[in-house]
N, C-alpha and C positions, 0 to 999 in steps of 0.2 A: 454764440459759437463761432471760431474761425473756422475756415476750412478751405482748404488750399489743393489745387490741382494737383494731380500725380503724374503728368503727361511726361514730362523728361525723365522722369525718373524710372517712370517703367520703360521708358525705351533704354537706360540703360542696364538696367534689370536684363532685359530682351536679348540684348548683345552679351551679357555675360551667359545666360542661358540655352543660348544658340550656339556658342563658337564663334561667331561673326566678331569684326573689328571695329572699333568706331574711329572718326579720324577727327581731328579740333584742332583750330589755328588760335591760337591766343597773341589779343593784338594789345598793346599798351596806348592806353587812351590818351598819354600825356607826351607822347612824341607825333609829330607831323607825318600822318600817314596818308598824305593822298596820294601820291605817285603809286602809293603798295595799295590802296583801294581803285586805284583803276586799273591795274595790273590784277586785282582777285576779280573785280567787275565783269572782266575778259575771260579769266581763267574758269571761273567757280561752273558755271553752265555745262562744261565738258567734262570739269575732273571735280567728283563727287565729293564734298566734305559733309559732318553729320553736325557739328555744332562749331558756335564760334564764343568764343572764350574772351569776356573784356576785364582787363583790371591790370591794376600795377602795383607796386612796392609806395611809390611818390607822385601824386596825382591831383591837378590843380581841380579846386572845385568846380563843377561844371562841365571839365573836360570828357565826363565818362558818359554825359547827356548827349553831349555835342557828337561825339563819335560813334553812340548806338543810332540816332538821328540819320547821321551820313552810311553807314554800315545797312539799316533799313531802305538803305534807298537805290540797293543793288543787288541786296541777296532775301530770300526770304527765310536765310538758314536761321534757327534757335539760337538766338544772342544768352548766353547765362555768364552775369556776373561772377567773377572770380576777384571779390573787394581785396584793397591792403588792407580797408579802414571804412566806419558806417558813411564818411560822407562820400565814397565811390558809390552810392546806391544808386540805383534810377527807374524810374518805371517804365521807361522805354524798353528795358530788356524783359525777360520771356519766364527765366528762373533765376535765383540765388544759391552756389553756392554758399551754403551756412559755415562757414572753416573753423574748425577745432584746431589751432594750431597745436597739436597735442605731443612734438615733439620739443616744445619747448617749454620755459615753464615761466612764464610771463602771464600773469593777472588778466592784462589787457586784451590780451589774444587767445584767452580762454575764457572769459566770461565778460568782461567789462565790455567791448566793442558791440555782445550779443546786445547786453543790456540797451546801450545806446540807440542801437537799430532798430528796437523789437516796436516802438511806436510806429514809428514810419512804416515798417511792414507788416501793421495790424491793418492800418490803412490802405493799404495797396495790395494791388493781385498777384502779386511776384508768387513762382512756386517756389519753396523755400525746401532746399533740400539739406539736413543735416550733414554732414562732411566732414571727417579727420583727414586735417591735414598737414603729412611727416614731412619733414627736409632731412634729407640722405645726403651727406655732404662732407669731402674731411677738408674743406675750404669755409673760412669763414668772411669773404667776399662778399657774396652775391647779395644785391640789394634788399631780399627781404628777410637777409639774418641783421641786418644795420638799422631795417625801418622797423622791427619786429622786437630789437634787442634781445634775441634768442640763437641760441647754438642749435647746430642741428645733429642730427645723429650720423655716426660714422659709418661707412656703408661694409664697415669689418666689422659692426656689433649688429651679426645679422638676427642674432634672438632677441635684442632686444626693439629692434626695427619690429620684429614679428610680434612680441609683446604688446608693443603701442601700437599697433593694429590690430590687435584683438580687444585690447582696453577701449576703443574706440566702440569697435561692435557693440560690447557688453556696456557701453552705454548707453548706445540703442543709435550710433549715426549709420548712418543709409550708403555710406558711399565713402569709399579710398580714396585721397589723392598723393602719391608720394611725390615729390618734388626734389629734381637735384638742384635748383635753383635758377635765376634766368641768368644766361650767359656763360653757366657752368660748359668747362672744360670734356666732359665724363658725364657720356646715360649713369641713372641707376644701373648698378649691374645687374645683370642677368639673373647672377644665384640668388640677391635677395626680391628682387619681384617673383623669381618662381616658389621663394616657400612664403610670400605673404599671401600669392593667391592662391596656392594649397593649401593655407590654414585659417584662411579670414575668408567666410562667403559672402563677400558685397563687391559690387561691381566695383574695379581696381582702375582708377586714371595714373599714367605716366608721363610726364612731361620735364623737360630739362637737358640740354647738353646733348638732343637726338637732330644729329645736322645732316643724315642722309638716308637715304630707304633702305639700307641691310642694317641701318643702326635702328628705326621701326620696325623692318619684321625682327632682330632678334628682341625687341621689347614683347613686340605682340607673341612671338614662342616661348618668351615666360613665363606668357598668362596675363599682361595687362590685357582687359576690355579695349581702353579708348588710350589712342597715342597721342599726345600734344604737342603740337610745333608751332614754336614762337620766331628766334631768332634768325633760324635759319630762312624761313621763309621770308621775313622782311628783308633777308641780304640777295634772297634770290627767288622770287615767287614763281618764277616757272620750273622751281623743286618739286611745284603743288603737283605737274603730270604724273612723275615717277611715284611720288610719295600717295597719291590716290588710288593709283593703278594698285601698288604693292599691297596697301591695309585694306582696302574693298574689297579685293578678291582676293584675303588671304586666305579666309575658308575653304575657299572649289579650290585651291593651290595647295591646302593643306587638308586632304579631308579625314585624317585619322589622326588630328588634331585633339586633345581633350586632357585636362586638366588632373 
């Protein structure tokens, strides 16, 4: 019998159930991040973050070890995998996002990748948390529609955005991730995270093209759970004050907040 923890998973459970915000920095294991790890080293202690996000599109083997290692060695936040691909795994980290690329319709990122991985994390203690995960996007740029070989959805086909979030559910994954992609120009808009979290009940992550805190609180007043910030924070991580201050205490800021 496997059986695998549920700790992150019900804290994100928690946060969708509460009204409270979660906040995640997602770092790319395959660029030179020390100046921006001593820069969070300093930062994280005073402005609150809830999980930290590793993975990339294009990723040298090893690199996702080496960087959970260093990351360990200054914060004791929840490291969970966010893989391109099985060999980003690591046991260093805490959980797995399991991704259903379910907006595209590639073999590989719907079933084959699983296959690959599922020894290795028969093996290992990783929580493994099942995950649909959309790219909303009318750019087809951003690195993981190139490493993925998959189109994403237009963020004007907002039923059928809502469709493949429900197709998700009713196959029984635990968890949203919508994605406008990294480096994207444009959050998810507004209207379509507010009717996928009015019509999908599983905790909803957003991340993509969010470069300042009125562009996270209007994520968070659509009803995403958990905000992600990537890019913006690597160009400037004492973003991290504003942007903690703003998702931590959106609740008591917003208290007739509800879904």
């Amino acid at each position: 019998m496997i059986s695998k923890n549920k700790k992150l998973l019900s804290k994100l459970q928690l946060l969708r159930s509460s009204g409270q915000k979660g906040f995640a920095i997602l770092i790319d294991p395959d660029k030179d991040n020390t100046r921006y790890f001593s820069a969070l080293a300093e930062l994280l202690p005073n402005y609150p973050v809830d999980f930290i996000f590793v993975g990339g599109s294009f990723v040298k083997n090893g690199a996702t070890d080496y960087c959970i290692e260093q990351i360990k060695g200054f914060t004791d936040l929840p490291v969970i995998l966010f893989p391109g691909n099985y060999n980003q795994l690591s046991a260093r980290a805490d959980a797995l996002f399991f991704l259903s690329l379910i907006s595209g319709r590639n073999p590989e990122y719907l079933i084959e990748q699983h296959i690959k991985s599922a020894p290795w994390l028969k093996e290992n203690k990783l929580e493994v948390i099942p995950t649909s995960y959309i790219i909303i996007s009318d750019s087809t740029k951003a690195s993981v529609l190139k490493a993925s070989e998959t189109k994403p959805i237009s963020p004007k086909a907002e039923e059928k955005i809502v469709n493949t979030a429900l197709a998700g559910y009713y196959l029984g994954h635990q968890l949203l991730y919508l994605e406008a992609g990294s480096g994207s120009e444009e959050p998810i808009p507004a209207s379509v995270i507010e009717q996928v979290a009015k019509t999908v009940d599983l905790p909803l992550i957003c991340g993509g093209g969010i470069r300042n805190t009125e562009a996270a609180e209007e994520i968070c007043t659509a009803g995403a759970d958990v905000v992600v910030i990537g890019n913006a924070l690597e160009k400037n991580p004492f973003l991290l004050k504003s942007l903690s201050h703003r998702i931590k205490n959106y609740k008591a800021e917003h208290p007739n907040f509800q879904l």
